[in-house]
VMD Tcl script that draws the C-alpha trace (Angstrom):
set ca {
  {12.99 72.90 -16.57}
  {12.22 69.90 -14.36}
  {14.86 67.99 -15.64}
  {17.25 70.64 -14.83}
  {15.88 71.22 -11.53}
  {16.54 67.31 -11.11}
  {19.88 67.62 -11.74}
  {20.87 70.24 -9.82}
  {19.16 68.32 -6.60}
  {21.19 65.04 -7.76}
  {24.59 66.91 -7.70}
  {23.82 67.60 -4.12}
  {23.36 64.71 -3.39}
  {19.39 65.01 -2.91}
  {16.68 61.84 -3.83}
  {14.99 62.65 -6.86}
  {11.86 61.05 -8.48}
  {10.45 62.00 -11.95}
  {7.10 60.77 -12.89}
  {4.06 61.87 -15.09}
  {1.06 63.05 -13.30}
  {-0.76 59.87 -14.99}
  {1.73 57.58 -14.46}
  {1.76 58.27 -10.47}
  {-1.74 58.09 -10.60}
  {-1.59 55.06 -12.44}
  {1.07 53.64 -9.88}
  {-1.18 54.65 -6.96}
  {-3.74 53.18 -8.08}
  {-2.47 49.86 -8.91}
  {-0.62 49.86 -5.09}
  {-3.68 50.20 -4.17}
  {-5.63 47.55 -5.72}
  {-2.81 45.69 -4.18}
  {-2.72 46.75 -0.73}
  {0.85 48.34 -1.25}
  {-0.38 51.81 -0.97}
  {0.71 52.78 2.35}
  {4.53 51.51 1.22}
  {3.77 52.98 -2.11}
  {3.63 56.94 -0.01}
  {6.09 55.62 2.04}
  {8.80 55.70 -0.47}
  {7.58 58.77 -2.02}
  {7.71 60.01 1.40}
  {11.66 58.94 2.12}
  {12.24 61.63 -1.65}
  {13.55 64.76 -1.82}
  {12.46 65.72 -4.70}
  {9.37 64.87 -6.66}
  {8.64 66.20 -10.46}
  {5.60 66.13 -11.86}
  {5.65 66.68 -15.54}
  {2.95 66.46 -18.35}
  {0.41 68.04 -16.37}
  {-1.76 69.28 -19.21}
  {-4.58 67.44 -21.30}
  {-3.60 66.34 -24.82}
  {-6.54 66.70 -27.34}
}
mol new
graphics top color blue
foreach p $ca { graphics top sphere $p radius 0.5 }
foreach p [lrange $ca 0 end-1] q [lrange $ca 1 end] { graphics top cylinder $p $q radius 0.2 }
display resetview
């Protein structure tokens, strides 16, 4: 569903971003250590569209 909703922004002409909920976190976290964060949020910022997918806890 998130990649359809993806789509659909794209063919209007929308920014879209597609991440994992661990692999932002993992991102953040390593602007951070860097002291990129606040240009890390500021190109999530300048998105349309941000999808979070894999939200759940694998056992």
């Amino acid at each position: 569903m998130g990649t359809a909703l993806g789509m659909a922004a794209c063919e209007r002409g929308q920014t879209v971003r597609f991440f994992t909920v661990t692999g932002l976190v993992v991102r953040l976290t390593e602007a951070h250590k860097a002291g990129t964060l606040e240009r890390a949020f500021m190109e999530l910022q300048r998105t349309d569209l941000i999808i979070l997918d894999e939200w759940g806890v694998r056992l």
